[in-house]
N, CA, C and O of each residue as an XYZ file, in Angstrom:
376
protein
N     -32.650     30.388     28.461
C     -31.250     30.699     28.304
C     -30.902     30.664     26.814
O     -31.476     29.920     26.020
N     -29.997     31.454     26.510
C     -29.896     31.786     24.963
C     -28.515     30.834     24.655
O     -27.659     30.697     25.528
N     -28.386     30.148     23.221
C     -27.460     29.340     22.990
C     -26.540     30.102     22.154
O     -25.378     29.712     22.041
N     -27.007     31.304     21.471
C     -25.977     32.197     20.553
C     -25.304     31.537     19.970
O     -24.138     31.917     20.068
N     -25.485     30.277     19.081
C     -24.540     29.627     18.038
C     -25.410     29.510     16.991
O     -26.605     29.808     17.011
N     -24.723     29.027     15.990
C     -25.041     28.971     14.892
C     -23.760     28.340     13.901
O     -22.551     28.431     14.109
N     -24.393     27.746     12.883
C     -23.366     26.733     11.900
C     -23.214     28.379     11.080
O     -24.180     29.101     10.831
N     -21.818     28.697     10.774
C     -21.625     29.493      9.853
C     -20.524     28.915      8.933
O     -19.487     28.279      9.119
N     -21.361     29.533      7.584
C     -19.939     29.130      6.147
C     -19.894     30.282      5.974
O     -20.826     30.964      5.548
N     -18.590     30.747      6.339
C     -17.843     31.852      6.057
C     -17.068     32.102      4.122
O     -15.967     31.891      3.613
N     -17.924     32.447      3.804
C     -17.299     33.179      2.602
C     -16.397     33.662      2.089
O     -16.726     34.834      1.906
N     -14.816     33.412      1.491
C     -14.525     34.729      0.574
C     -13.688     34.592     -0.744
O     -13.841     33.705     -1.583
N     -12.941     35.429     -0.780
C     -12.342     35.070     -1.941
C     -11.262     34.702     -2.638
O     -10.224     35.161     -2.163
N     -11.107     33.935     -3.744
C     -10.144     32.987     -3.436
C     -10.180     33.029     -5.788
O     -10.929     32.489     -6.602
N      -9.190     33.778     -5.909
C      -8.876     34.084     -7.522
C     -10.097     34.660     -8.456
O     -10.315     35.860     -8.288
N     -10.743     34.135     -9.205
C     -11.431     34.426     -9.455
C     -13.470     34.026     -8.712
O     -14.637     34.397     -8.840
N     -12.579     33.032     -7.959
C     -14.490     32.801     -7.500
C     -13.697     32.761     -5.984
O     -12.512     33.047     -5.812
N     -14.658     32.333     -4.943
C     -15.094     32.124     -3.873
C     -14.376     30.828     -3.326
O     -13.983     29.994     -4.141
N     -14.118     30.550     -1.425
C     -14.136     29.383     -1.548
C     -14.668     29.675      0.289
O     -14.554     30.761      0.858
N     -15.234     28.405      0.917
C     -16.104     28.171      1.735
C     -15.604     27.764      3.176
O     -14.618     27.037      3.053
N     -15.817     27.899      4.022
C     -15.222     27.049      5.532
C     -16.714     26.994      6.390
O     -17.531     27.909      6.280
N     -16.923     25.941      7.151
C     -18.102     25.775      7.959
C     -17.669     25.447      9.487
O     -17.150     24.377      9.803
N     -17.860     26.171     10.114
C     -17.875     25.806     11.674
C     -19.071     26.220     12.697
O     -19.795     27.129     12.292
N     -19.332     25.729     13.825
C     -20.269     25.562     14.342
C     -19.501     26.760     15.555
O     -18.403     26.601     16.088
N     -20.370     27.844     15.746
C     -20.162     29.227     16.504
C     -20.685     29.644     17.483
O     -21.860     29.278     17.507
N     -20.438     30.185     18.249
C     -21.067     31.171     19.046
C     -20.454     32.510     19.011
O     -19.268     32.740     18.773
N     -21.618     33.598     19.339
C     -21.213     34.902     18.677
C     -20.407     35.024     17.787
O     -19.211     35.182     18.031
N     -20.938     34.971     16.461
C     -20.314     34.917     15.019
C     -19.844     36.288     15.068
O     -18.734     36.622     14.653
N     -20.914     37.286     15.708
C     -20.959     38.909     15.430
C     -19.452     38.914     15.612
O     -18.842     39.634     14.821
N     -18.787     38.290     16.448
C     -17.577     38.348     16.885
C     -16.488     38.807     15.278
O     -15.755     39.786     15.137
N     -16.648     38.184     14.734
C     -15.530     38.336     13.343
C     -15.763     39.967     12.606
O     -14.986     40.345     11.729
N     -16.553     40.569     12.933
C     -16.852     42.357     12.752
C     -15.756     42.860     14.109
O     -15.001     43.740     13.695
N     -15.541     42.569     15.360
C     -15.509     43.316     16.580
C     -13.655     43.749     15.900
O     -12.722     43.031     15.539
N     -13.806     44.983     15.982
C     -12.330     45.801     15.925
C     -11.910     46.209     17.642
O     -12.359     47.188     18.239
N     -10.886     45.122     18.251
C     -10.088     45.351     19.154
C      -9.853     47.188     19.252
O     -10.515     48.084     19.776
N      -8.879     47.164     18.653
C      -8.625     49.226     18.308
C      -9.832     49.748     18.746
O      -9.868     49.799     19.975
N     -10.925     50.193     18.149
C     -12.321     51.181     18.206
C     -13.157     50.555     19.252
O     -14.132     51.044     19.822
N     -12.532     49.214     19.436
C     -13.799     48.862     21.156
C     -14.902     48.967     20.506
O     -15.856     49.373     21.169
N     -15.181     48.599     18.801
C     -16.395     48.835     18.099
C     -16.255     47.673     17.135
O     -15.212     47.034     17.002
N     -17.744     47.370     16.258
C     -17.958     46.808     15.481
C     -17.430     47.574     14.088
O     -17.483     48.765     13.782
N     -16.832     46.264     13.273
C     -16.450     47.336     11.766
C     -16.646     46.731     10.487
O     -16.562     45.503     10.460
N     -16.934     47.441      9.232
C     -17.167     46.601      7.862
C     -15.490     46.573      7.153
O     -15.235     46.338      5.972
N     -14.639     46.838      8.084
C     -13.622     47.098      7.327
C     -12.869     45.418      7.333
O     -12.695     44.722      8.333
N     -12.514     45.067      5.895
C     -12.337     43.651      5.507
C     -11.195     43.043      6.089
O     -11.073     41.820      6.159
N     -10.364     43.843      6.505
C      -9.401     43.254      6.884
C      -9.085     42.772      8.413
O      -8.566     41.717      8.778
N      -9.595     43.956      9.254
C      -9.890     43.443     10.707
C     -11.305     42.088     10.423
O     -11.152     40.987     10.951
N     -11.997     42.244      9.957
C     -12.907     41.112     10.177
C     -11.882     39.825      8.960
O     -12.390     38.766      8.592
N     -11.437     39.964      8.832
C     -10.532     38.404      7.698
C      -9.586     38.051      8.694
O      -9.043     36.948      8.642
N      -9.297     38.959      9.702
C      -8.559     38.787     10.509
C      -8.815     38.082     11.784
O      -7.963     37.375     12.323
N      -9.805     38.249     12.181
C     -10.638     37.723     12.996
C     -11.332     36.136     12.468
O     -11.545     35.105     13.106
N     -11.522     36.442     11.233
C     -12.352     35.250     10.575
C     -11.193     34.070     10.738
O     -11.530     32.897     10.898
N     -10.014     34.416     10.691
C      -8.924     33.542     10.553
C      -8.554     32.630     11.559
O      -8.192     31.455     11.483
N      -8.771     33.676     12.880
C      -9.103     32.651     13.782
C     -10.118     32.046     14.337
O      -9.928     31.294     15.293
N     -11.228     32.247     13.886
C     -12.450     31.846     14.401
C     -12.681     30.272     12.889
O     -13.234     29.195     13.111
N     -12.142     30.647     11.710
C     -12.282     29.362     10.842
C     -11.162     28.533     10.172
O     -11.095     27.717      9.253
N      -9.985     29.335     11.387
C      -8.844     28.554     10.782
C      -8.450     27.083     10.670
O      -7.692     26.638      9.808
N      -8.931     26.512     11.449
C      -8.961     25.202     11.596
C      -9.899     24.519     10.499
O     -10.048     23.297     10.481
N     -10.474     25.305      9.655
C     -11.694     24.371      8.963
C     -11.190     23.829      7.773
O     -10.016     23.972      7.432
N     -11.773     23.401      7.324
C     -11.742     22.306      6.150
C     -12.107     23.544      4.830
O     -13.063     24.311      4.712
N     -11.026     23.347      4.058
C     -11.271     24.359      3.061
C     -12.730     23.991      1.702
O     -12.373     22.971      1.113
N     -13.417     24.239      1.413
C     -14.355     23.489      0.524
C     -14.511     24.620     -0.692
O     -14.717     25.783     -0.345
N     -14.406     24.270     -2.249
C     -14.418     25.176     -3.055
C     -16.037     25.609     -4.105
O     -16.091     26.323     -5.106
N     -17.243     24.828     -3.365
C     -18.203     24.717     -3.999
C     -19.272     24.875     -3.021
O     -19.422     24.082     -2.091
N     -20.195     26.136     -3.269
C     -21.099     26.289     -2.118
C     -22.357     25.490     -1.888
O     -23.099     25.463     -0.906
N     -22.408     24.873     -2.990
C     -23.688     23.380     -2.592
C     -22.933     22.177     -1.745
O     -23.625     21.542     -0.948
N     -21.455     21.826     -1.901
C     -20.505     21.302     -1.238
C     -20.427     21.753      0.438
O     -20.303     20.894      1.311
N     -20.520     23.237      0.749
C     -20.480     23.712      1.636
C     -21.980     23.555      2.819
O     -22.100     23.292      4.015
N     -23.000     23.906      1.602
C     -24.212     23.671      2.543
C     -24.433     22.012      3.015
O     -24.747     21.761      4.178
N     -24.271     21.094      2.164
C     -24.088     19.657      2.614
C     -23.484     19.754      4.053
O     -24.172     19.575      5.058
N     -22.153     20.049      4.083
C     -21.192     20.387      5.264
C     -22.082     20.752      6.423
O     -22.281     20.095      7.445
N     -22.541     21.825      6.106
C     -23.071     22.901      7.049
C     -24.294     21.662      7.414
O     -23.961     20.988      8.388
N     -25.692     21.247      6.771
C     -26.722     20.630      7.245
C     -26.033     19.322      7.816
O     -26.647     18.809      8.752
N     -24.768     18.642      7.386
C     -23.955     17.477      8.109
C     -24.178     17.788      9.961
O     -24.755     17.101     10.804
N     -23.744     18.570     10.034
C     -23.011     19.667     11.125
C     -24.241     20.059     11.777
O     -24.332     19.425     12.829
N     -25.153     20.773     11.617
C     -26.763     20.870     12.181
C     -26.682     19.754     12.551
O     -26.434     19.511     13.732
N     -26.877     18.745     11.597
C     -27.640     17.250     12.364
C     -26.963     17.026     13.899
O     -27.446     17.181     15.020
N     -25.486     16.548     13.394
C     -25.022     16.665     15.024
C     -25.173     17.536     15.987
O     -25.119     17.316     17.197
N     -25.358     18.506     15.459
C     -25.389     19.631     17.010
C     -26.610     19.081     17.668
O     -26.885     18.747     18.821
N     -27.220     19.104     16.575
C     -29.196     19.423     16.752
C     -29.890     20.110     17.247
O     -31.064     19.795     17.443
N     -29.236     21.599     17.712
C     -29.922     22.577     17.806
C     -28.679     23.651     17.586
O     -27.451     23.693     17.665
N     -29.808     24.488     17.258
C     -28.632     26.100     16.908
C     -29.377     26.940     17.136
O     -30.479     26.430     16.933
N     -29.549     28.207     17.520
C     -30.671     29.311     17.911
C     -30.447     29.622     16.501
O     -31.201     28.889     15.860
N     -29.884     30.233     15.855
C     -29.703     30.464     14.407
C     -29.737     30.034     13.442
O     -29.981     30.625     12.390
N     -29.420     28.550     13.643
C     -29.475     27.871     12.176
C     -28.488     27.756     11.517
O     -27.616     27.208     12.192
N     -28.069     28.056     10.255
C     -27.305     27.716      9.115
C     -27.173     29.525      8.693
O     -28.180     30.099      8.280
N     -26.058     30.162      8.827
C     -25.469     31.449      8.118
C     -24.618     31.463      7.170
O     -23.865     30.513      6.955
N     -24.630     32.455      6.539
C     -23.404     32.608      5.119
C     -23.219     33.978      5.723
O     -24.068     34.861      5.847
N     -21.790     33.988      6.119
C     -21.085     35.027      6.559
C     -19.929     35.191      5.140
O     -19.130     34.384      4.666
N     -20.350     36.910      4.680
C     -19.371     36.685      3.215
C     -18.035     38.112      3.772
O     -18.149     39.247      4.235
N     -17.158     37.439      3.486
C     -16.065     38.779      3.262
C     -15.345     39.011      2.222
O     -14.493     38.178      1.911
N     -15.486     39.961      1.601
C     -14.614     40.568      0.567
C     -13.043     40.500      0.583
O     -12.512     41.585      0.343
N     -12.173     39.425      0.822
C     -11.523     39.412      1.128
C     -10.714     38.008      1.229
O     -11.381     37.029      1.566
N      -9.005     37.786      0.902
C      -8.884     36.505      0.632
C      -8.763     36.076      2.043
O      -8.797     36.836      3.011
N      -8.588     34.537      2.082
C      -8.403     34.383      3.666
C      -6.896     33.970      3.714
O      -6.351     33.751      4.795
């Protein structure tokens, strides 16, 4: 049986650099899916949109060695993920 999760730190952008959120997922693919087209999309704003609710609740973190700590924290407890540890990036503020 397939577990389809995975720890993802979602990526984006935030002034001039980046800033980080980590949550523990299933079907990440989910933050691409455009409701409208009944399709997957690269377009930034339906997926920031999506991302919003899938990492809104997270803990904002502004440093991505800060973030992976988070993220391997988070593995330990699960202690298993079919996936592992992802960096999901969007072009885009949250």
């Amino acid at each position: 049986m397939s577990s389809d999760n995975v720890i993802a730190i979602l990526t984006t952008l935030k002034g001039d650099g980046h800033e980080y959120r980590v949550a523990h997922l299933q079907a990440v693919e989910n933050y691409q899916w455009d409701d409208k087209k009944k399709d997957y999309t690269n377009n930034p704003k339906i997926q920031i949109k999506n991302a919003r609710e899938m990492w809104g609740s997270c803990k904002v973190i502004t440093n991505e060695e800060e973030a992976m700590q988070e993220a391997v924290k988070l593995y330990k407890e699960i202690g298993y993920t079919e996936y592992g540890i992802s960096f999901i990036n969007i072009d885009a503020k949250f």
